[in-house]
N, CA, C and O atoms as a DFTB+ gen file, in Angstrom:
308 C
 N C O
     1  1     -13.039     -22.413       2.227
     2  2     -11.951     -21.552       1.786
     3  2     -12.426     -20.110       1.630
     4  3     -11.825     -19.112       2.027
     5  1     -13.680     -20.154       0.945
     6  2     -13.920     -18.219       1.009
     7  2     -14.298     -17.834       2.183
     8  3     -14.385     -16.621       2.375
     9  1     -14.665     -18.898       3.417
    10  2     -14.937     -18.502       4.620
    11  2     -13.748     -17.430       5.020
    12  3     -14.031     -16.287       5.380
    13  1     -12.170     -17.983       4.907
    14  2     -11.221     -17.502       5.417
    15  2     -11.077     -15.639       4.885
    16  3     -10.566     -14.690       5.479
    17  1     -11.667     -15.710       3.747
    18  2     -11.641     -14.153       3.056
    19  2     -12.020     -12.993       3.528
    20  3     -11.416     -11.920       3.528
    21  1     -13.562     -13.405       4.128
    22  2     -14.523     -12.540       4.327
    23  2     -13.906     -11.339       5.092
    24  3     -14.198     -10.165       4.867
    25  1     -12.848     -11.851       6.200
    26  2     -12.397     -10.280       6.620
    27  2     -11.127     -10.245       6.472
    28  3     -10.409     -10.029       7.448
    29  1     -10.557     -10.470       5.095
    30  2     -10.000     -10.013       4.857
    31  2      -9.639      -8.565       4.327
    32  3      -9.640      -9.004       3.177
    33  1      -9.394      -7.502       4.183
    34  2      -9.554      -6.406       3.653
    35  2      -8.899      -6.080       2.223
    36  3      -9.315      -5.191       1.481
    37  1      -7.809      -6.933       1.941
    38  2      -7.023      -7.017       0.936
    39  2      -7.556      -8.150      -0.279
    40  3      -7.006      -8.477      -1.331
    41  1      -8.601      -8.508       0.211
    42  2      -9.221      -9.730      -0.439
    43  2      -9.549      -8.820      -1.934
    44  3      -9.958      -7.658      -1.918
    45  1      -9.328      -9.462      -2.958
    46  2      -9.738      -8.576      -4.317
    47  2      -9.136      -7.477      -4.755
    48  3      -9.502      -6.946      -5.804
    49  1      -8.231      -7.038      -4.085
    50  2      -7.318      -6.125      -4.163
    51  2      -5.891      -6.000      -4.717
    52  3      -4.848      -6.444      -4.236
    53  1      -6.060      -5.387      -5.691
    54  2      -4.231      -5.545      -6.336
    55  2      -2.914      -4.680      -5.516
    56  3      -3.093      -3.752      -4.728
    57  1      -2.048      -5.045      -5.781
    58  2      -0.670      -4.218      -5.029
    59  2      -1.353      -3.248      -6.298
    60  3      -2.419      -2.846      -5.832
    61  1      -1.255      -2.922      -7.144
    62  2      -1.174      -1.532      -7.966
    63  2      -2.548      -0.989      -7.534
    64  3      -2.667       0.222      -7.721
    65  1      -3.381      -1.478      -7.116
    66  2      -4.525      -0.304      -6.526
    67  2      -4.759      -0.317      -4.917
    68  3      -5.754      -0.071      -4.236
    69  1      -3.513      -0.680      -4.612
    70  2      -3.110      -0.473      -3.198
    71  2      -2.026       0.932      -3.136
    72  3      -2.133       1.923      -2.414
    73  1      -1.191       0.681      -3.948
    74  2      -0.006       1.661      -4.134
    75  2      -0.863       2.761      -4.765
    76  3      -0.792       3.851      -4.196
    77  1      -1.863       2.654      -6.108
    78  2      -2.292       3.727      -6.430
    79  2      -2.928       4.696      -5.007
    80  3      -2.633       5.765      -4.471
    81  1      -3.707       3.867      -4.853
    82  2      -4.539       4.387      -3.571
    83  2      -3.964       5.217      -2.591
    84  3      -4.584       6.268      -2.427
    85  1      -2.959       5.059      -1.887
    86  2      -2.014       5.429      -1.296
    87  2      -1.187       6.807      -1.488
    88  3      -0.775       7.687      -0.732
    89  1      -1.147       6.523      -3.037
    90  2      -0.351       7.822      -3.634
    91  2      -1.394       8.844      -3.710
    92  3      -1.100       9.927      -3.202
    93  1      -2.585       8.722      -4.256
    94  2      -3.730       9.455      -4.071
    95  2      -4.386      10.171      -2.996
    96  3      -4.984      11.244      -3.075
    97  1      -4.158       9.289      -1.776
    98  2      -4.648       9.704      -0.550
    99  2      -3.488      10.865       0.112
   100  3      -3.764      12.049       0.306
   101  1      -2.348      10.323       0.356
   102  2      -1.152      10.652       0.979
   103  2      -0.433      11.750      -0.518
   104  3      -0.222      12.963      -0.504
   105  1      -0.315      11.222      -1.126
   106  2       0.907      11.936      -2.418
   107  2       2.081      10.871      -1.954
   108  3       1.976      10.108      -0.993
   109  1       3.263      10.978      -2.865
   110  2       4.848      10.370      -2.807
   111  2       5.301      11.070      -1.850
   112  3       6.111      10.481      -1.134
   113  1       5.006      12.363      -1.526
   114  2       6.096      12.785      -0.759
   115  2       6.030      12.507       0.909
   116  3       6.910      12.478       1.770
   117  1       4.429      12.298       0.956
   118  2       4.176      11.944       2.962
   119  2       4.489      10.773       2.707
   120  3       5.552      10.264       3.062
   121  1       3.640      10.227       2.087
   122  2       4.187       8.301       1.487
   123  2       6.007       7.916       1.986
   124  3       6.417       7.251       2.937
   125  1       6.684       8.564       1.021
   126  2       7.769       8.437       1.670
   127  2       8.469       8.640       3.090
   128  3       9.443       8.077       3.591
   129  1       7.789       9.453       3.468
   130  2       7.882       9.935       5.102
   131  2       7.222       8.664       5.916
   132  3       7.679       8.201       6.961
   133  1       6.322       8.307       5.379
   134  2       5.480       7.272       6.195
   135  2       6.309       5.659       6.506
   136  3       6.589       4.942       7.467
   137  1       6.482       5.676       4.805
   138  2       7.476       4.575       4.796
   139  2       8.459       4.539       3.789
   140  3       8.372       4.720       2.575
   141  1       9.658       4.199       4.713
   142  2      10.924       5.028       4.498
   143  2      11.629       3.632       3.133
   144  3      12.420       2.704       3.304
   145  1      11.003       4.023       2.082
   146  2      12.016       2.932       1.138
   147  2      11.956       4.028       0.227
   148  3      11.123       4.902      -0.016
   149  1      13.780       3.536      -0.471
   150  2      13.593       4.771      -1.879
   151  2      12.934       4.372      -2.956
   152  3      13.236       4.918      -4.017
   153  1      11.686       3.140      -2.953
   154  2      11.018       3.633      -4.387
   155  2       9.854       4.801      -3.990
   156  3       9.215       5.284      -4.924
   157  1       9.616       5.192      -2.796
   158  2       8.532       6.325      -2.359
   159  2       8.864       7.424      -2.244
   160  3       8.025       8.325      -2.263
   161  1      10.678       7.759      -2.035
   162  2      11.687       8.247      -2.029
   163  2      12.221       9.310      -3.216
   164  3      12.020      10.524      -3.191
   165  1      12.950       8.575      -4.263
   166  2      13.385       8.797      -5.123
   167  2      13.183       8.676      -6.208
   168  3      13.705       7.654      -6.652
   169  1      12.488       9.414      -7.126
   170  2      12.161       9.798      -8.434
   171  2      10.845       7.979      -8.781
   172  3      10.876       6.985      -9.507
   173  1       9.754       8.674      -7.510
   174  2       8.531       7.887      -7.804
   175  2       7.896       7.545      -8.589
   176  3       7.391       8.372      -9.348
   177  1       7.694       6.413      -8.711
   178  2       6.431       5.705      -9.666
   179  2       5.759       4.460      -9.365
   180  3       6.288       3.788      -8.479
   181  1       4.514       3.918     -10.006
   182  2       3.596       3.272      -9.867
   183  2       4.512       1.593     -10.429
   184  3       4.549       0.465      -9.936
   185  1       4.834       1.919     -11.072
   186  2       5.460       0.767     -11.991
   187  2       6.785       0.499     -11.174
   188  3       6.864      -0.692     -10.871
   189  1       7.966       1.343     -10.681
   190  2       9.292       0.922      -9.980
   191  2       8.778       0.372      -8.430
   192  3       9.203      -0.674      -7.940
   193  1       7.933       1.141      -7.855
   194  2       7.332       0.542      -6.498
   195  2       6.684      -0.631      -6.545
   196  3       6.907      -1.377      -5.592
   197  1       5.766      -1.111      -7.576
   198  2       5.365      -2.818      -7.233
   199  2       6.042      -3.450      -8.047
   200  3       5.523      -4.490      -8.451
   201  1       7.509      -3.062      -8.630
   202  2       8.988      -4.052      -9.231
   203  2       9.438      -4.534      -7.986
   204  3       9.830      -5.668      -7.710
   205  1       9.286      -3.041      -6.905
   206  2      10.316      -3.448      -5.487
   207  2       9.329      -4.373      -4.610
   208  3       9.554      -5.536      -4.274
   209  1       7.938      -3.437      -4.248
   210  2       7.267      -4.501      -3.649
   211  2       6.594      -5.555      -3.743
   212  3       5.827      -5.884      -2.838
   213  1       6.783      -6.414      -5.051
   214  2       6.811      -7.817      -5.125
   215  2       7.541      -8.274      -4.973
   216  3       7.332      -9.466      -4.747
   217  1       9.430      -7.686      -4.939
   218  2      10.381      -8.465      -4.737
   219  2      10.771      -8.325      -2.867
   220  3      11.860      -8.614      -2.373
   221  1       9.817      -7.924      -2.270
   222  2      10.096      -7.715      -0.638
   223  2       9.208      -7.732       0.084
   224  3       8.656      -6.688       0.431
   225  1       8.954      -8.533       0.367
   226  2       7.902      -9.238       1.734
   227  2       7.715      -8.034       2.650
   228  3       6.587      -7.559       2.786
   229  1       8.831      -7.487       3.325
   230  2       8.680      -6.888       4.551
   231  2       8.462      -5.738       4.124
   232  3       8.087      -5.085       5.098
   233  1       8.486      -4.771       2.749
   234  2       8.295      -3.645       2.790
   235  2       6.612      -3.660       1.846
   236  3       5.687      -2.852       1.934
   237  1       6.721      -4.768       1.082
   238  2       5.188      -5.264       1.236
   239  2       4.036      -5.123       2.212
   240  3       2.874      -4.723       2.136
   241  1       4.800      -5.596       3.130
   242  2       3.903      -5.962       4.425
   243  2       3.573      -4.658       5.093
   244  3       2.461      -4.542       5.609
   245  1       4.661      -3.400       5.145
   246  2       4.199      -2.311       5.807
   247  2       3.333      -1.390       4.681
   248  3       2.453      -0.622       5.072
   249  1       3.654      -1.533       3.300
   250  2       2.748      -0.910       2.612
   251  2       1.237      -1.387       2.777
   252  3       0.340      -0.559       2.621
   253  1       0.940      -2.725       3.094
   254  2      -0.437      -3.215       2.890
   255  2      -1.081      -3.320       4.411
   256  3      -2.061      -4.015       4.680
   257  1      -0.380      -2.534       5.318
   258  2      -0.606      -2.358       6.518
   259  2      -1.045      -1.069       6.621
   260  3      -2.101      -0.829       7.207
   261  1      -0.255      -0.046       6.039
   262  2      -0.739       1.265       5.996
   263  2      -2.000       1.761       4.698
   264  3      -2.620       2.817       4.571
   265  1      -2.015       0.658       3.984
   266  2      -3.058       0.853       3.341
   267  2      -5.214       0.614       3.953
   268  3      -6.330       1.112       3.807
   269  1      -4.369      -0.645       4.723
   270  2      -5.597      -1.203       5.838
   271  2      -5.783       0.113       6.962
   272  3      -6.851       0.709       7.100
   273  1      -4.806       0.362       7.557
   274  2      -5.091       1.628       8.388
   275  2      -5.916       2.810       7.786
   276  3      -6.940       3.379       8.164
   277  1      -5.059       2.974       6.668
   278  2      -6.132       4.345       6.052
   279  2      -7.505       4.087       5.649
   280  3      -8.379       4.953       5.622
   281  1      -7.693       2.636       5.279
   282  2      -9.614       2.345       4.754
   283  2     -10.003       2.614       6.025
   284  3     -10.934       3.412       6.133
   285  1      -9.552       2.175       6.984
   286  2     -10.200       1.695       8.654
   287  2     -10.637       3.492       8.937
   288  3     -11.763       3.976       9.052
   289  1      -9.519       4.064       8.980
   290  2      -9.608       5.957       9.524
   291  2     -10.586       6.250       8.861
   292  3     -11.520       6.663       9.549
   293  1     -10.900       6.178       7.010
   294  2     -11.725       7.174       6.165
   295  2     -13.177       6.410       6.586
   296  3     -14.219       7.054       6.710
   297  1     -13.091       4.803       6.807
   298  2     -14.606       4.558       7.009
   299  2     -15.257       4.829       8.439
   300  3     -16.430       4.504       8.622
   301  1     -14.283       5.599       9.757
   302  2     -15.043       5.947      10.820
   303  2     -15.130       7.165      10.357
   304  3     -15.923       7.565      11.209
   305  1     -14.909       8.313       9.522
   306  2     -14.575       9.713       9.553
   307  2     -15.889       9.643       9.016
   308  3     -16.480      10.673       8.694
């Protein structure tokens, strides 16, 4: 079973220091440009964005996609 982990990238990783991360790197306002939901949108926060993205798979899925992209970019740079 921890075999399956090892490349995982999200392995040990919380949605709130995924979303933090994100907001840090990018800010709310490209964030929202990047991906188009109004909790990145409209009057942002850490706490209303993982209310929404635990309750939504698919906008889950593009947040923790664009989070994998950005480790991948900063660790060739």
């Amino acid at each position: 079973m921890g075999e399956q982990q090892i490349n995982n990238p999200l392995h040990g990783v919380t949605l709130e220091q995924v979303v933090e991360s994100l907001v840090q790197f990018y800010g709310w306002s490209e964030l929202g440009q990047r991906i188009d939901i109004n909790c990145f949108r409209n009057d942002p926060s850490v706490k209303s964005s993982l209310k929404f993205l635990r309750k939504t798979p698919w906008a889950r899925k593009k947040v923790e996609a664009l989070f994998i992209a950005t480790k991948q970019s900063a660790e060739v740079t």
